[in-house]
Structures are given as C-alpha cells and as structure tokens.
C-alpha positions in Angstrom: 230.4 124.5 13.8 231.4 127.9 12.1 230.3 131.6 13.9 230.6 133.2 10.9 227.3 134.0 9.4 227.5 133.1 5.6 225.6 134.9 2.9 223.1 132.0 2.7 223.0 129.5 5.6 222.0 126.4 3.8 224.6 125.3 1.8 227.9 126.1 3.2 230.7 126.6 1.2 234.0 125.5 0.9 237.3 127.4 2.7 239.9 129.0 0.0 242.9 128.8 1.1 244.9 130.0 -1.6 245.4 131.8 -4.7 247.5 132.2 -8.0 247.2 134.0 -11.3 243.8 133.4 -12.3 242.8 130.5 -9.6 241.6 129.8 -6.5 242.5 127.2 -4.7 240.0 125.4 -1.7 241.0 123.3 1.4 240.8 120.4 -0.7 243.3 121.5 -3.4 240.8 121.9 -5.6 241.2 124.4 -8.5 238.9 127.2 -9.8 239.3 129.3 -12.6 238.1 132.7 -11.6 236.3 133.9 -14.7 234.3 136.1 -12.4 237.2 138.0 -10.9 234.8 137.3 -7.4 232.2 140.2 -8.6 234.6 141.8 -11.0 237.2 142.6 -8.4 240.4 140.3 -9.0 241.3 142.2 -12.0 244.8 141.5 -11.4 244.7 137.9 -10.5 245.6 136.3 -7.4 248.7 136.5 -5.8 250.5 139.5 -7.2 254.2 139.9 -5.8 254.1 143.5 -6.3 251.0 144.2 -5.0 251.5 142.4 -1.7 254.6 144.2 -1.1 253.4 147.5 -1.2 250.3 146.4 1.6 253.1 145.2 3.5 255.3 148.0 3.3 251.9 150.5 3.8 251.0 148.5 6.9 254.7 148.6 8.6 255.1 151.8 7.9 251.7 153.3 8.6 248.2 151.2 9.3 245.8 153.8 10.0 245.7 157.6 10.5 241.9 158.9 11.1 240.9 161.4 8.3 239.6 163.7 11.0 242.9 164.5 11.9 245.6 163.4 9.2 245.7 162.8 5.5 248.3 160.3 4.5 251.0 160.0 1.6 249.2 157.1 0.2 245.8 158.6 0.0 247.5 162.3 -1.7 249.0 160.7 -4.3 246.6 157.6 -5.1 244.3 161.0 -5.6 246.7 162.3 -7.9 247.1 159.7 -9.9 243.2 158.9 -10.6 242.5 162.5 -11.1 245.5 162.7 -13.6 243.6 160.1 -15.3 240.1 160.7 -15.0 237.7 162.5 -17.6 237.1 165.9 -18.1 237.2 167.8 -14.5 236.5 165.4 -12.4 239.4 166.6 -9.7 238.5 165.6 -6.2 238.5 161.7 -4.6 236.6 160.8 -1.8 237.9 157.6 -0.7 235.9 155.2 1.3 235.3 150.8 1.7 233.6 149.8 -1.4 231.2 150.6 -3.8 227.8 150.9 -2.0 229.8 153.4 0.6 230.4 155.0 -2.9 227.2 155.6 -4.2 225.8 156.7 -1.0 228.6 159.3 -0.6 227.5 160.4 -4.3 223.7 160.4 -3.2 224.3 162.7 -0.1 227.4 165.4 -2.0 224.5 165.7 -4.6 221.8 167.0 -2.2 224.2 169.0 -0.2 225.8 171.0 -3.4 222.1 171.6 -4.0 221.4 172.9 -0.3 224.8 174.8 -0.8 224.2 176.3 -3.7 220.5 177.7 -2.7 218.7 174.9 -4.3 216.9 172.9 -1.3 214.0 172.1 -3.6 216.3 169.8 -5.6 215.6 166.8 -3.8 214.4 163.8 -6.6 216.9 161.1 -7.6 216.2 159.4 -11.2 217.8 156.2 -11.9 217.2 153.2 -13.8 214.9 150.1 -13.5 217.2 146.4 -13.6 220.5 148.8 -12.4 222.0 148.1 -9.1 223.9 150.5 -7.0 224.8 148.7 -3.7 222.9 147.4 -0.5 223.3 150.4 2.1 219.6 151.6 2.2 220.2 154.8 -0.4 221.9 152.7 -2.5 219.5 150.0 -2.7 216.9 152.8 -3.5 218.4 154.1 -6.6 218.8 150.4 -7.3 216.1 149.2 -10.0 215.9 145.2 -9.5 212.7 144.7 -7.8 213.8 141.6 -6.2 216.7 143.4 -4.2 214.4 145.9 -3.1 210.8 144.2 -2.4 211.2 143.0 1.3 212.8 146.9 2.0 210.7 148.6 0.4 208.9 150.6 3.3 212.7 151.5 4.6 213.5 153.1 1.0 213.5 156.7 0.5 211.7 157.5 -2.8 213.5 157.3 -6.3 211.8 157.3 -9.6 213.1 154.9 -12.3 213.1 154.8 -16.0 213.5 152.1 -18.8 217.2 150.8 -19.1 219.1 151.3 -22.4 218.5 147.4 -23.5 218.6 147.0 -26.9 218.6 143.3 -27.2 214.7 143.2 -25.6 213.5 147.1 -25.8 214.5 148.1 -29.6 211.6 148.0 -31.9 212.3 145.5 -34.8 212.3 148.5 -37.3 214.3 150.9 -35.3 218.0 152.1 -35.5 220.1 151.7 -32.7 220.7 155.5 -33.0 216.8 155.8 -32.7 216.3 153.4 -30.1 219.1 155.6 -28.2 217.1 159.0 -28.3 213.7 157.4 -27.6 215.8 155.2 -24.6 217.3 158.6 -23.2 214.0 161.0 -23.5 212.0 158.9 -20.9 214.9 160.8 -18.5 213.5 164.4 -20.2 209.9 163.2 -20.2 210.4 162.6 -16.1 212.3 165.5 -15.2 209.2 167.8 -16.5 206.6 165.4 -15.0 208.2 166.0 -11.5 209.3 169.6 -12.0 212.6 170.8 -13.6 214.1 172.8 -10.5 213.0 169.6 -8.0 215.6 167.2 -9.5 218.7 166.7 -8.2 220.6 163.9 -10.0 220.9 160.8 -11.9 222.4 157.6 -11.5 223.3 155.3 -14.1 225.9 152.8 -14.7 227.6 153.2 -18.2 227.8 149.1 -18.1 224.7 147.1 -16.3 226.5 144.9 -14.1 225.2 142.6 -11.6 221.5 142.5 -12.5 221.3 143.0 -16.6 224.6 141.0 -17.0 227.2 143.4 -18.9 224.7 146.0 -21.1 226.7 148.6 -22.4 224.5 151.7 -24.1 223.9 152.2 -27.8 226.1 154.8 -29.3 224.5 158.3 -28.9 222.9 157.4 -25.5 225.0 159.1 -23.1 225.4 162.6 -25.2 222.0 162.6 -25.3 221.9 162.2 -21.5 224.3 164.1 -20.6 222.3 166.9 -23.0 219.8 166.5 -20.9 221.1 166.8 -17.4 222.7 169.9 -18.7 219.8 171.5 -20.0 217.7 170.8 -16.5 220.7 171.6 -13.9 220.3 167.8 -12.9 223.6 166.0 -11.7 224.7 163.1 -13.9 226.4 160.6 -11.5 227.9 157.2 -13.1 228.3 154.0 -11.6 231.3 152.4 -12.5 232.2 150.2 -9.3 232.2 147.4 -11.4 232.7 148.4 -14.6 235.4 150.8 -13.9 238.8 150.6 -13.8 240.2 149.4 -16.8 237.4 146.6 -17.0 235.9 147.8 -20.3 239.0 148.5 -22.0 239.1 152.1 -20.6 240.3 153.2 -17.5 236.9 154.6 -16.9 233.6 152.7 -18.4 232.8 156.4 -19.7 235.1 157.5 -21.6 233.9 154.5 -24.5 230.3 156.9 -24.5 232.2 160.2 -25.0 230.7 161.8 -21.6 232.1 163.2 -18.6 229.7 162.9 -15.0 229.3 165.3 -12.3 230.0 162.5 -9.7 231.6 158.9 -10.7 231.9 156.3 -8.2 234.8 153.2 -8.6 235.8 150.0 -6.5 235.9 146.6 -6.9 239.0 147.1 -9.2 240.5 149.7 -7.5 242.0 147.7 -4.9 241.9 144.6 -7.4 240.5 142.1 -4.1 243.8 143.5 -2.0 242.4 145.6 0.2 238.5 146.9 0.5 238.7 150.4 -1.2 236.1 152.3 -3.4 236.4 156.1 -4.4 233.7 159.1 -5.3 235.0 161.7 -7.8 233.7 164.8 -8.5 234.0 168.1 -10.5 236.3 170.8 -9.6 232.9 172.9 -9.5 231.0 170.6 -7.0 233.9 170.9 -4.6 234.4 174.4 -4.7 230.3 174.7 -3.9 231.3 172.9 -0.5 234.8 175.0 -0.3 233.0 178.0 -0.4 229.6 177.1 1.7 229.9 175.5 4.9 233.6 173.7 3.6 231.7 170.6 5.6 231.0 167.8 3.6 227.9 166.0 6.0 228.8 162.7 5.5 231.9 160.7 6.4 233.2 156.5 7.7 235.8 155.5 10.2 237.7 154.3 7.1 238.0 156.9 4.7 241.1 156.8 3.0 242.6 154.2 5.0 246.4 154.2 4.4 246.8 150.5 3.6 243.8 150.7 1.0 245.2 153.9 -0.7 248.4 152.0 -0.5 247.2 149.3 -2.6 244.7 151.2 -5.0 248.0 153.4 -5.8 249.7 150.1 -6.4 246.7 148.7 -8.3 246.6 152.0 -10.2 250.4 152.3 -11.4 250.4 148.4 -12.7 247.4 149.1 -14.6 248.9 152.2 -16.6 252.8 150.8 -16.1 252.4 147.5 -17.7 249.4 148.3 -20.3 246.7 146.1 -18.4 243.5 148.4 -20.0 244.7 147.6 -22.9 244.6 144.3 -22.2 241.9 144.0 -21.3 240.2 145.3 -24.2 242.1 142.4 -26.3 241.8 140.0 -24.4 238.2 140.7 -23.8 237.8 140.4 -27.3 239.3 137.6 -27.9 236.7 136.4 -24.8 234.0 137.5 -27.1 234.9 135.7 -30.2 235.5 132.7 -28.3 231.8 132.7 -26.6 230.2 134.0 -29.5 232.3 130.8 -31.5 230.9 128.2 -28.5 227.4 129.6 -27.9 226.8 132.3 -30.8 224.1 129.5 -32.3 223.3 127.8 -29.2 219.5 127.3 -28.8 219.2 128.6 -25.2 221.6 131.7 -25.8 219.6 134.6 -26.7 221.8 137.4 -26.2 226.2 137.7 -26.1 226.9 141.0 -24.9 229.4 143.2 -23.2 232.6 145.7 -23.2 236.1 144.2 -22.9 237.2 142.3 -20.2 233.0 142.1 -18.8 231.2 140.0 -20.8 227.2 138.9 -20.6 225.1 135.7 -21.8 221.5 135.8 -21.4 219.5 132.3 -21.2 216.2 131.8 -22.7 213.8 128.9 -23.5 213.2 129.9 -26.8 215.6 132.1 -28.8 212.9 133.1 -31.7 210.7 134.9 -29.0 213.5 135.6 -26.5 211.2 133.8 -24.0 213.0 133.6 -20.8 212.7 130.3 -18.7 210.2 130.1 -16.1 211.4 131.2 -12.6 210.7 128.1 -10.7 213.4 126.3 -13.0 215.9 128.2 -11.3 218.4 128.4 -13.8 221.1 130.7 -13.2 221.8 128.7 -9.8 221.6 125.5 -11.8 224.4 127.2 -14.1 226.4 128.7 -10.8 226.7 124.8 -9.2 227.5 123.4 -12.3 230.4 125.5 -13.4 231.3 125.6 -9.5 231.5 121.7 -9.6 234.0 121.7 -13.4 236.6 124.0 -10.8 235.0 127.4 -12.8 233.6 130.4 -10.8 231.2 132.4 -12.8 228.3 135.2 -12.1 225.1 133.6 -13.2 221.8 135.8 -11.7 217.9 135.6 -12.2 215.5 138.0 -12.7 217.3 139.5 -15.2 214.3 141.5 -17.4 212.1 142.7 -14.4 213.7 141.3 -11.6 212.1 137.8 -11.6 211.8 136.7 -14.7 214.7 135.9 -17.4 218.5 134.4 -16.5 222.3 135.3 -17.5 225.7 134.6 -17.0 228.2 137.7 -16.3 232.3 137.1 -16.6 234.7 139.6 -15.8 238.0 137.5 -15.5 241.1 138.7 -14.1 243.3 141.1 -17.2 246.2 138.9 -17.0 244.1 135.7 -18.0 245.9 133.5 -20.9 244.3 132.4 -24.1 244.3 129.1 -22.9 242.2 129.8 -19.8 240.1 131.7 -22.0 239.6 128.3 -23.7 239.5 127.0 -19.9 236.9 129.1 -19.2 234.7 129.2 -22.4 234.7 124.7 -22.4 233.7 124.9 -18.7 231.1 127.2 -18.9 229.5 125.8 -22.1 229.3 122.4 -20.8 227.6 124.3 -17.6 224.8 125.9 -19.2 224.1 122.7 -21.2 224.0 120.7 -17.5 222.0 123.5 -16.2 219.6 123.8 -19.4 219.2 119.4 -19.4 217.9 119.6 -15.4 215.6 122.5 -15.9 214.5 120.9 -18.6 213.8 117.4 -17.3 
C-alpha cells in the first residue's frame, strides 16, 4: 500500500522510473511520448547530460545557504543572466519554488510598493475570467476558472475579473481582430473607473492562457492597449508567464511577441526545465527602488528562496537555451507542430478551434463545429481524451470547463524544444487517434 497521497486517490498511477529525450519511461518499460512537457515544464527533455552535471556539481559544492543570511554564486548570476535578457527594465529577480509562489510574491510586492509609495488605498486586483494563476489561496483568487475556485470560495480574498481576449468564441462575426482587441481590453478601463481609479492596484494576465483556455494568445493590439491603460490609471500590469515563458512561445519571454513590457512578470516551469523546482518574480528597476528607499523590507519571503541547487540549474537551463538556439527552436518546430495538427485535425468535425504560440499549442473539442457547441459535461471528454492518449504511450494536457469553467473541452501540448519531426508525427498520429477514441465513447 503506498503513503504517498496522490493527486486523485482512485485511480493510481503508474511509477516512472526513467527518462530520455522526449520520453518517459514507467516500471513496466513502457514508453510515453511527453507532448505535454508534464505542464509545460520538460522544455529540455529528459535526461540532459549537461544539465545533471551542473545540479551535481551545485549540490557538492554548496546545497543550501538561507537567504536570510547569504546570497549565493548561483542565484547572482542566474539573476544576471535573466535580467540581461528580460524586457524593458525589468532588473530585479526574486527567486522562489514554482509558479504559484510566484504569483503570490507578485500579488503582495504590488500592494506593498503601493503602501510604500503613500498609496494604501490601492488595494483592488483585476484579472481575467478562464485564467489561472496557481493554487496558494491569492493565487487561486486572481485565478478566473470557476471550477478551481467554487469549493474556496469563502477563503478567497476579493478580485474582480473581466472577459478574456478569446477571439475564437468572443469576436463578433463582423468585427476585426484589431476591433475585437480594443473592445476586449476597454472592459479593464470600464472597471478601473467603476471601482475608483486611485483604489486599483494591479493586473494580472497571462500573455498565453495556459492550463484552463488551452494556449490563447491575444489579438494583435491587445496588450498596447492594456498596457495604455494601466499607465494612464497608475495600475501595475503584472504577467503570467509561468507556463508560457521561457522560450515556450518562441520568445524568451511570452511578452515580448505583444510589444509590451510588465511592471511585475512571474516565470517557472521552464526555468528549471523539470530539474529542480524553481520559479522567479521580476520587477522594474522603479518598483525595487520604492522598497530600497521605504522600509528596504520586502514583507514576504519562503525557506527556499533562491536555493543554490535551483539557481544552479535555472542558470544551466538558461545558458543552453540562448547557447544552443533552443527559442528559436522552438518557434520552428512549433510551427511545424501547427501545420502538422492543423494537416490531421484542421477539418475534423469535433475540432472547433487550433490555436497557440510556438512550442504551446491548443485544440478545443466541440459537438458541433458550425455553432461551436461544446459537448455536454457529463460526457467527460477531456478525461476520455487524457486515458486514451495515456494508453497509445502519449502524455498530453486535455482539461474541461474550458469556456466558463464547466462547460467546453481542449487539449493543450507544449512538448519538450528538442522534439524531432518524427515525434512530432509521433505525437500528432497518437493524439488524433485519441480524440477520435475519446469522441466514439462519449458519443455512444
């Protein structure tokens, strides 16, 4: 009998015990294709010599230093290297364990510069409905996916939410996608002046829906216009890129494609690439010095903030992906990942949407591709997908509720950068002949 309490407790799964390139390998010896990369983590693959060897070195050499008393070599120049890198002024990385650590972090430095800089009334959070942010309690508050939050609810502090950018169900018939864009974005103006200009503080968006919209990038114009915004009202714009980031999207960072710079971005997932749990907050120059030159206390803080070994890795993670040209990479491949889905399931009956940025592509499911009628709930489809491509040796990120957090199903891949064209072809065969499985049982 196993100890270890599983994410659900009825159907255990099997034990990996091993893994190469793009592949996981289970007790059994049974293969699977990681067209996932897990949830967009294993950008690099599975396995990677150099990688490994630079964890190892990190962990003889130092394992752990507590940030309340040490920085570490590691963590400076990991630092260095992203904020080289990163957009516009964002200067100063705040390392933590992963992404929800991240957007918490972001959540609390945007309330304290407010409270530094004389502002306590800034105290609202806007953010978007269907987006998802992470599972720590502020996190899952500035999350939008009603399923997520339902059964906290009453434990959730209070965020107001507007209409995602989601052009494939929310553009009119007879409106441009620049249109769409402005009439998308002003809901953001339209709530800032309902809840008073000088009470907002920030918000949240991810440049890419992830988990719960399956890979939505923003129509062109979007962003300036938000970012327009946020300037004229004194609101922080924070973005979510902990799984979008990071080369995924054929940029380093998911932003730069939408021609804006954030107040506060938060990474992960591919940061460490699966080696090592690591995520990261970045923030302005200006944002930093407010805390420099208040109480130089930032209120907020985890036992593993820029643990050696993690920076170790993210460094490592960091230099391969800018050494050996692995955004770049990404972007081809990921649109040769495209082509190849939109070759397989472009005209498929029960694909309604194709969608995505690079290496993080999205298929939505619906009964009825004229009307973009979703299936029913009850048929439980994207789990019906998930087994199936599980049981051809293909992992794959199928969720539900993806229009209003119950109703509608799609499929999200983000596979590792290094994949092949073959496993491409691996990947799209598996996946097509999943959905079909998947669409026949719900259907009988």
């Amino acid at each position: 009998m196993s100890h270890v309490f599983p994410r659900h407790t009825h159907k255990p799964p099997p034990t990996a015990v091993r893994g190469a390139g793009c592949y996981l390998y289970d007790a059994d010896g049974k293969a699977y294709l990681d067209g996932s990369g897990g949830a967009a983590v294993s950008c690099l693959g599975h396995g990677d010599a150099e990688i490994i060897a630079a964890v190892q070195e990190q962990t003889a050499q130092l394992a752990f230093a507590h940030t309340g008393f040490f920085t570490s070599d590691p963590a400076e120049e990991l630092a260095d290297l992203l904020a080289e890198h990163a957009p516009g002024d964002l200067n100063r990385v705040y390392f933590v364990s992963g992404g929800s650590e991240a957007t918490e972090a972001a959540l609390k430095l945007a309330r304290q510069y407010f409270v530094e800089t004389g502002q306590p009334q800034r105290r609202h959070v806007i953010a978007r409905q269907q987006s998802y942010h992470g599972n720590t309690l502020g996190a899952l508050a500035a999350g939008g996916n009603a399923w997520r939050r339902a059964q906290f609810a009453p434990l959730l502090m209070d965020v107001h939410h507007i209409a995602p950018c989601y052009e494939y169900m929310l553009r009119a018939e007879d409106e441009s996608a620049e249109a769409y864009g402005l009439r998308a974005a002003q809901e953001l103006e339209d709530t800032i002046l309902r809840l008073g200009p000088d009470s907002v503080m920030a918000f949240m968006a991810e440049p890419v829906v992830g988990a719960t919209l399956g890979a939505v990038p923003a129509v062109d114009g979007y962003f300036k216009r938000i970012r327009e915004i946020c300037d004229t009202y004194g609101v922080l714009l924070i973005l979510d890129e902990v799984m979008c980031g990071m080369g995924r999207t054929g940029h380093l960072f998911a932003c730069e494609a939408d021609g804006v710079t954030p107040d506060i971005l938060c990474i992960a997932k591919g940061l460490g690439a699966g080696y090592q749990p690591i995520g990261a907050m970045l923030c302005t120059g200006a944002i930093y010095d407010a805390i420099k030159d208040g109480s130089g206390f930032f209120q907020h803080g985890h036992t593993y903030l820029g643990h050696p070994v993690a920076t170790a890795a993210g460094r490592a993670v960091v230099r391969k992906l800018l050494r050996d040209d692995l955004v770049a990479r990404a972007a081809w491949q990921g649109d040769r990942l495209s082509a190849a889905l939109t070759e397989r399931l472009g005209q498929h009956p029960h694909v309604g949407d194709l969608r995505g940025r690079g290496m993080f592509q999205g298929i939505e499911l619906v009964q009825d591709r004229e009307i973009k009628q979703p299936f029913a709930p009850e048929h439980g489809l994207a789990g019906k997908v998930k087994a199936a491509a599980f049981e051809a040796g293909l992992i794959c990120y199928p969720m539900s509720g993806t229009r209003d957090g119950k109703n509608g199903d799609h499929v999200l891949l983000a596979p590792p950068f290094i994949i092949s064209d073959a496993e491409i072809d691996e990947l799209v065969d598996k996946l097509s002949g999943a959905i079909d499985h998947a669409i026949g049982s719900a259907a009988g």
